[in-house]
Every structure is written in structure tokens, then in C-alpha cells.
N, C-alpha and C positions, 0 to 999 in steps of 0.2 A: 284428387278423386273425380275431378269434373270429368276428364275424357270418358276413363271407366262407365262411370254413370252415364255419358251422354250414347255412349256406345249400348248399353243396357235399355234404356228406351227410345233410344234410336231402331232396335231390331223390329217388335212389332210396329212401329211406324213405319218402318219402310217395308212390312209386310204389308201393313193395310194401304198401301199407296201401291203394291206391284199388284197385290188382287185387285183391284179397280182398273188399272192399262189392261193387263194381263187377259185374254180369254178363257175360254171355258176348256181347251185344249190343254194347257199349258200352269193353269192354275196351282191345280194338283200336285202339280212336279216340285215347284214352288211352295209350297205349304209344307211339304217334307221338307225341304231344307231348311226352313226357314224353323221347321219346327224342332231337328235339333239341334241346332247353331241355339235357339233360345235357353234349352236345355245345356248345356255345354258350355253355351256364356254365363247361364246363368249361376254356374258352379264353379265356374272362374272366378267371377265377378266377386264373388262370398271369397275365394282362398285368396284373390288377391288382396282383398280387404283384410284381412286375418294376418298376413302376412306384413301387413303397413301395422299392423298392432292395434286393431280394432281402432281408431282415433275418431272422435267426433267432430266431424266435417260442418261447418255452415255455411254454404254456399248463396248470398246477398246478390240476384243477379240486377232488378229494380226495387225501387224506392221510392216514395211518393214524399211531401212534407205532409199532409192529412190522414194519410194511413199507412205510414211507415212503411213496413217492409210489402210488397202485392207478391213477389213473386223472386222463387230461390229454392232452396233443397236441402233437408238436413239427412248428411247420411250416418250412421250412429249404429250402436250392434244391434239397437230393434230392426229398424228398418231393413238395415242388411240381411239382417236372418228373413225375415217377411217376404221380402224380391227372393231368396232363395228359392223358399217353398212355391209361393207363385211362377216362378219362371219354371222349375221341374215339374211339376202340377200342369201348367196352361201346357207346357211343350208337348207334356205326354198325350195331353186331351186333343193339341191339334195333331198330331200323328194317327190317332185315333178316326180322326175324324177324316181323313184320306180314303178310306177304304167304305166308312159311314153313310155319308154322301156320295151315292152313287148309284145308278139302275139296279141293282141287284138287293137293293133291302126294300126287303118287303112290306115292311110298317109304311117306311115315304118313299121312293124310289123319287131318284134325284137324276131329274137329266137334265135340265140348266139351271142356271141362276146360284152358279158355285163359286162365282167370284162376288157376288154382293152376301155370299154367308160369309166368307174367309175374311172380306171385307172388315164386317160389321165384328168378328170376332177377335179378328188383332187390334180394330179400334177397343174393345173389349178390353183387352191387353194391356195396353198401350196406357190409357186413364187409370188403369188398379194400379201396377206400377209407380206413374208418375203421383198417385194420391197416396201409394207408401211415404215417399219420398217429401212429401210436400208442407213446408215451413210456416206456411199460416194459413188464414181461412180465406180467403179468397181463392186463393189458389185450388185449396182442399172442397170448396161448392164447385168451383169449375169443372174440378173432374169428378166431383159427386155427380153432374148433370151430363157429363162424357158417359159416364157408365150407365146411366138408366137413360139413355139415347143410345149406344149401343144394343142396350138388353131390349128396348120397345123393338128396333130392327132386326132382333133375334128372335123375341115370342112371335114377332108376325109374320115370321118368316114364310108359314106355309099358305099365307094367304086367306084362310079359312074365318069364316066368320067370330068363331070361337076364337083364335090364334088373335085377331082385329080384338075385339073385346076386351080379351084377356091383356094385352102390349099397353093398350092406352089405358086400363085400371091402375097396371104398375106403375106408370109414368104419370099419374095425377096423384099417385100417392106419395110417390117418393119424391114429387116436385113441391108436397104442402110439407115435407120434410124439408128440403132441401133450402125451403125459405122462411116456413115459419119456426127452423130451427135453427141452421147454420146462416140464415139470411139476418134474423134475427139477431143472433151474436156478434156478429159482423158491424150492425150498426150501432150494436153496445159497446162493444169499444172504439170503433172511430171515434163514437161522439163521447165518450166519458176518458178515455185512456189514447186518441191520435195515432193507433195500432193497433194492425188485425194479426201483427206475427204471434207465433207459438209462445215466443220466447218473454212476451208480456203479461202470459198468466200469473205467471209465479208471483207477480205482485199487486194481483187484485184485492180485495179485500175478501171478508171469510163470507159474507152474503156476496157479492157479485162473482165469487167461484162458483157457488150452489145455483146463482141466475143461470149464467154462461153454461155449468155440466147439465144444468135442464133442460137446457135448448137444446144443446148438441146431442144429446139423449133422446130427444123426440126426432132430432133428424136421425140418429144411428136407428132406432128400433121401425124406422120408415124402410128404411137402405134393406135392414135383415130380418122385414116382415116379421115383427113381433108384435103383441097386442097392442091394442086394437086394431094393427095394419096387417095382421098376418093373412090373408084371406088370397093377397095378390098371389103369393107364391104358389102355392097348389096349384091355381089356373095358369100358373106361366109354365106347369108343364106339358102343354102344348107346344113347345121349342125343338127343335131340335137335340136329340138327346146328347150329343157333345157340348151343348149351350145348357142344356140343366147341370152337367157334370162341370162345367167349367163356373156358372153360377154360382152353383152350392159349396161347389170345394174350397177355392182357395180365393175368389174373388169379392163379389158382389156383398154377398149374404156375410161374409167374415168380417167386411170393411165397418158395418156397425159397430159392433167392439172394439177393434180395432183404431177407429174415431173415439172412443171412449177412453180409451187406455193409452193413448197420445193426448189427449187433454189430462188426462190425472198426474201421468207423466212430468206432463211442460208446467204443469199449477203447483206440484212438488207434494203439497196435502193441500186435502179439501177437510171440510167440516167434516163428523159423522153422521149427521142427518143425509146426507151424500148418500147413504145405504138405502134409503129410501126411493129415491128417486128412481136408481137402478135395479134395484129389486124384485119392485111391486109389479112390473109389467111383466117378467120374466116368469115371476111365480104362475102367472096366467097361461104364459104361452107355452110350458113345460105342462100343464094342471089337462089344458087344452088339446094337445100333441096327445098327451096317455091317453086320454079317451077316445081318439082318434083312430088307435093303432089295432083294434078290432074288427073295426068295422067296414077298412080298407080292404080292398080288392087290387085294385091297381096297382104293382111293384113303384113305379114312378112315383104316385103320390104318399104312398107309404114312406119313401125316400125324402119325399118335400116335408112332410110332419116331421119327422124325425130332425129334419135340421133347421127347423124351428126349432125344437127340442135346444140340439147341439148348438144351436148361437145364442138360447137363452143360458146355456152353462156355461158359453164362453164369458158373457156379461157379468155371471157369479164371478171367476176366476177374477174379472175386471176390479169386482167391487171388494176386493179383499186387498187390491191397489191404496185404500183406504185407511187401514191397519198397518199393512208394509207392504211399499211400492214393489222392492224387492219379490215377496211373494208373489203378491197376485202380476206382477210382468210376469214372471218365471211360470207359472201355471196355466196363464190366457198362450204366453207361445208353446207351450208343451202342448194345450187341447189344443191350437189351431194345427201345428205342425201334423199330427195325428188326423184330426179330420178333413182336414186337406187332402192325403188321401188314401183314407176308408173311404171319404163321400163319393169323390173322384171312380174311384175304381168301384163303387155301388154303380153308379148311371152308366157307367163304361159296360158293366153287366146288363145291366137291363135292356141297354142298346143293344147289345149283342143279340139279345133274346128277341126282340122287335125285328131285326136286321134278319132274324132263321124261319123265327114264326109268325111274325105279322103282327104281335100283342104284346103288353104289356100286364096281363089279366094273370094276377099270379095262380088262378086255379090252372092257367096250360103252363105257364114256362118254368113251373119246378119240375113237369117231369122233363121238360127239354131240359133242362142243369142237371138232373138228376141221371142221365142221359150220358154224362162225361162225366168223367172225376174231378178233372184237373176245374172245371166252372163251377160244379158242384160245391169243391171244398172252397176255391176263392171265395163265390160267396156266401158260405158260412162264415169264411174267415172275417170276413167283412162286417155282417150284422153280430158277430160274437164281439167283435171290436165296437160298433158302437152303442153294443149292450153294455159296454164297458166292464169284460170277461178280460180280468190282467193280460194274462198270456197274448192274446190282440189286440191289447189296445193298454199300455199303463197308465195312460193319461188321465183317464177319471179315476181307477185306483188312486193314483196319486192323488188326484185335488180332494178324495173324500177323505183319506187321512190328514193332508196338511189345513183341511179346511177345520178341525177340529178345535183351533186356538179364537173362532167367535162363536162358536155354536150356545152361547150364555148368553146370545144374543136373539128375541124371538123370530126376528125376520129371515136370520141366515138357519135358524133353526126349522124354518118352515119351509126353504127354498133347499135346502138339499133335503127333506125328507120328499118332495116332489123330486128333484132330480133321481134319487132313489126307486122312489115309485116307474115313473118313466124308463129308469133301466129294466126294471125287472118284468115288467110291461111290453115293451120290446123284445128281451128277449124271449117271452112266453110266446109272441104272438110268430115272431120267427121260427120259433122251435115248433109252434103247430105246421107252420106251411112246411116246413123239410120235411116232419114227420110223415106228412099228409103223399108224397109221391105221387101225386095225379099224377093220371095217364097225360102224355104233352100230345097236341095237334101231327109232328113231326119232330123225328129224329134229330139229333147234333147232326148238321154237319161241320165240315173243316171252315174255322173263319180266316179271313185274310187275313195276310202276317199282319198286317201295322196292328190289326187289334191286339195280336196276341203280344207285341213288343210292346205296347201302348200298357196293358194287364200288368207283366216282367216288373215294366219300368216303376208301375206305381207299388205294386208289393216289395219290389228291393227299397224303395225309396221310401215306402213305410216304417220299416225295422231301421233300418239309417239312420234315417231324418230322427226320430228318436233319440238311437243313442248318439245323436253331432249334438242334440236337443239339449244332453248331459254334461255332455263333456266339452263342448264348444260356443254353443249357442246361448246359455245360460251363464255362465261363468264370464262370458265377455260382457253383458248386460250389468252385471253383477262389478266387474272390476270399474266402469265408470259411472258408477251409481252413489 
């Protein structure tokens, strides 16, 4: 599996290496290819693996004698399913973002500085990837600190005092993560266990599992802006709207849980007090998001609460990992695979709306959506899905039924009546703006194709990725478990 794999993050690397030679002429042309060669490989890359029979791969590339393994790759049917969604996801967002970037939208119109966005977004890429894949903690900070160096280059992209502000808040908070959580752990096992690899949890003791998931907990809920960090995200949408869409979908924001559910994974069980840890902040940040979702104006930031929202319910799904591994993996890749992208193809909208009318102020651009059909219905389709309304979205259907086997328990009992709350809240405050038809500033016009292939690609890829979710992705998780 090494080639495979090395070809897989070998693509955004040598994107973000040709947007940097590359001019501002040339770039463009380059970003489509490259963007669906990632898409493309990145569905290869899953059926070839499927094909070898799911095997779990450990790849030892150095080694230290004081901290064992530094650097390697395990690829396994998590991770493979995870690079799926990310590579179809990011591909479609930079296809999107071809037509984005460019004189003609009227929100930023963009006439240079296209090769330090493409740049900063395949390095984006590039670290989410390599930190699916990645065997222990060293490795997993180093692209923890790839990615929010990326994202700091992306919120400040447009130079703006606000855009300054906002980059370097995110980057001092997810750097007190990144140290006083996964920095943290790191020095707890050199010095008690001579190993920072994954593959060392499993035989901690039952307090230094509950040490190690508290640390790595305070750096996950740093990464996916949960309490008390959540504050950064809302300001970071300031970005460019393909950099929020690729943010929230399937990168940045997801990798918290994510980190979460690869440590519970590689520890095999933790304590139950374990449920505390993960819970309590989440209850906040879901409790936080509902009251939010009223008094929003802006489509963008009503998008950024919401998945606060949606990475505090991935954290649930995590923490049911506790009970049975089984479950909660099978339900954290079901919600991410789903929000992935719903989220995606949200900001992919909103962009559009900024890109016709200049705003993102949802009293104009529902009559702009309301304006077309074909914008109109996506997104409903969209927020009816992360209302979590079956028919668009099963994924929270599903976790509210299977989550019924601890609700005897006060904390899970209290974290999905809030996750509840917050659906219904949502979808009230959605169904007032459609109802409402403001008049819009200006008419729909015709958008460039990539947006509208970029749209295609995430609605076929939504109903898909689902049922592969069923019948493929879950079931291979399941066979070496």
C-alpha cells in the first residue's frame, strides 16, 4: 500500500508546489486538473484498497530508541474511508473555487494573489490527509500545526484588518491546543512508556487512558472550535468562501473527533468516566449554537454555528465508542461522511450568493435562491439535512435511535435532548427564511459551470457516500474489529 498511499498525498503536494512556480496566468488551469485527478484518485485509491480486502497496513518508516515509532502510516478501513470523503469533498471545493476566485464576484473580486490562495489550500490538503493516515503523536501535532498554518494563510487572505485578527485568534488557540494537549501527551509517554506510537495505548493503565483522552480532548475541541474555544470559528468566516467550505466540511473542524476516535480506537476501552470528559463541553457548544440560530443574519455565520453544532454530535457518536467501539466508529463515519457534504455544498451556496449579489445577509439572498429552482431546492435540501429531516440526511435519524442503549445514563440523556433541541431550532429558524421570500438586491443569473459541476458533484456524492457508508464502509471496519 505504500506506492498507492504515497501517490494519494503525493497529489496535493505537488499541487501546492506547482501553485507557488506557477503564475497567476496558468494557475487556474492547474487547479482543475489537479482538482479532479484528486477526486478520481481519490476513488481509486478506496476501490483499490477494497479490492486487496480491506488489510490493515502498518507502515514503520523511522524510529527512535526514546520514542519509538516518530514517523509512519497506518492505513486500515477508518482511515481509508476518511481520505475517501476528504479527497471527493476537497476536489470538488477546489473545482469550485476556479470560477470563485476571480474578477467577476462581486463579494471579493480577485485579480491577483491566486497562486498563494491555491497555494495555502492544497498545503490545506496535504496535512488533513497525511494526519488521517498518521501512526502516532508526533507526527499527528506536526500536521495538527500544518493545518492551522494553512488555515491562519487562508483567514487572512484578504488582508483586511478583521481577516489579520481573526487568522492569528485561530492560531493562538489552536497552538494552546496543540501543546497543552497533544504536546502534553507526547511527553507522557516518552517519559513513562519510551513511545509516542498509537499502537502503545492499548496498554496504558485505566487512569493514564483517562490522562492521555483528556489531553488529546482539549487539543480535538481547540482544532473543532468547541467550548470554551468556539469563538474562533464564526470570525474565521472572513475567508474565502471555498476555504470556509473546505474548513467545515470535511477537514479542519472534523479532525477534532476524529483525533478522538482514533485514540479510543488504538486504547481498545477506556474507563466510563471517559463520558465525561467528552461530553460536558459539547453539551455547551450544541446548548450555545441553538441560541445562536435566531438571531443570525448572516448565511455564513449561521453555517459556522451550526457546525459547532455538528462536530459537537460527532463527539457524541465518539463517545458511545465507550460502550461499543463498533457503534460509535460506525455512527461518527456515518455523521461525518454526511456532513462532509451537506456542509460543503452549504458554503458552496452561499458563495454563489456573494459571487451574484455582493452579500451574504440572508434578508437579500433568499430571494436571489428563491429566484431559481434548481438553488432554491439544493438549499433546502441542505439545511433540511442538517436539520437532520431522514429523507436528507439519515445520519442523525440513525444516531437518535441507536443511541437509545445509554440514555439510563444522565449525561447522554442530557446531550441528545440538546442535540434535539438544536435540530428543531434549526430547522424552525430555516423554514422562517424560505418562508420569508425577501425581495433579493438582483436576479439569478447563469453561474459558471465549475460551480455548477462542483454543486452535481457534492449532491450525487451525498446520497452515495451514504449508502457505500452501509454497505461498504462500515462493514469493512466492522470485519477487523
Amino acid at each position: 500500500m505504500i506506492v498507492p498511499l504515497a501517490v494519494l498525498v503525493g497529489l496535493p503536494l505537488a499541487a501546492f508546489i506547482l501553485s507557488i512556480i506557477l503564475g497567476e496566468k496558468h494557475v487556474g488551469k492547474a487547479n482543475i486538473l489537479f482538482s479532479v485527478i484528486l477526486i478520481f484518485y481519490g476513488i481509486v485509491f478506496y476501490l483499490y484498497y477494497a479490492y486487496l480486502g480491506f488489510p490493515i497496513t502498518h507502515i514503520k518508516l523511522y524510529s527512535t530508541g526514546t520514542l519509538g515509532e516518530v514517523y509512519g502510516f497506518i492505513v486500515d478501513p477508518f482511515s481509508a474511508s476518511m481520505a475517501l470523503i476528504i479527497s471527493i469533498v476537497a476536489g470538488a471545493i477546489m473545482l469550485y473555487s476556479t470560477n470563485y476566485m476571480s474578477p467577476q464576484n462581486n463579494y471579493h473580486p480577485v485579480v491577483t494573489g491566486k497562486p498563494r490562495f491555491y497555494a495555502w489550500m492544497y498545503l490545506f490538503i496535504f496535512s488533513v490527509i497525511l494526519f488521517v493516515f498518521s501512526s502516532n503523536l508526533i507526527q499527528l501535532l506536526i500536521n495538527f500545526e500544518l493545518m492551522s498554518l494553512a488555515c491562519w494563510g487562508l483567514i487572512s487572505y484578504y488582508g483586511t484588518p478583521e481577516a489579520a485578527r481573526s487568522s492569528y485568534k485561530m492560531l493562538v488557540i489552536t497552538h494552546l491546543g496543540a501543546y497543552g494537549g497533544l504536546g502534553a501527551a507526547i511527553g507522557y509517554l516518552a517519559l513513562n512508556y519510551g513511545s509516542v506510537s498509537l499502537s502503545i495505548l492499548s496498554s496504558l493503565s485505566p487512569s493514564g487512558k483517562l490522562l492521555v483522552l483528556g489531553l488529546i480532548m482539549w487539543a480535538a475541541i481547540t482544532k473543532s472550535s468547541q467550548f470554551p474555544t468556539y469563538s474562533w470559528l464564526p470570525d474565521a468566516m472572513v475567508a474565502p468562501t471555498p476555504t470556509s467550505a473546505l474548513l467545515h466540511g470535511a477537514t479542519m473542524i472534523e479532525m477534532g473527533p476524529y483525533l478522538v476516535a482514533r485514540i479510543i480506537y488504538s486504547m481498545g476501552s477506556v474507563p466510563v468516566n471517559a463520558q465525561y470528559i467528552i461530553l460536558v463541553p459539547i453539551v455547551f457548544s450544541v446548548v450555545i449554537s441553538t441560541l445562536m440560530y435566531p438571531v443570525l443574519k448572516d448565511g455564513k455565520r449561521l453555517l459556522a454555528y451550526s457546525t459547532i453544532a455538528e462536530a459537537a454530535i460527532m463527539y457524541f457518536t465518539v463517545s458511545l465508542m465507550i460502550y461499543s467501539l463498533r457503534l460509535g466508529l460506525s455512527l461518527f463515519l456515518l455523521y461525518f461522511t454526511a456532513h462532509a457534504f451537506l456542509k460543503s455544498l452549504g458554503f458552496l451556496l452561499m458563495g454563489s450568493a456573494g459571487y451574484s449579489v455582493g452579500t451574504h445577509d440572508l434578508t437579500r439572498i433568499i430571494g436571489y435562491f428563491s429566484s431559481s429552482k434548481f438553488m432554491y431546492n439544493l438549499l433546502l435540501c441542505v439545511l433540511l439535512g442538517l436539520s437532520g429531516v431522514p429523507l436528507f440526511s439519515i445520519a442523525k435519524a440513525y444516531m437518535v435511535i441507536l443511541s437509545g442503549l445509554v440514555l439510563d445514563k444522565p449525561i447522554y440523556l442530557t446531550a441528545l435532548l440538546a442535540v434535539l433541541a438544536e435540530s428543531a431550532v434549526l430547522l424552525a429558524v430555516s423554514m422562517h427564511w424560505f418562508g420569508s421570500r425577501r425581495a433579493s438586491a438582483r436576479s439569478i443569473h447563469s453561474l459558471p459551470p465549475y460551480m455548477y459541476a462542483s454543486f452535481i458533484i457534492l449532491l450525487v456524492g451525498l446520497y452515495l457516500s451514504q449508502i457505500c457508508a452501509f454497505t461498504v464502509m462500515i462493514p469493512s471496519i466492522y470485519r477487523v474489529m
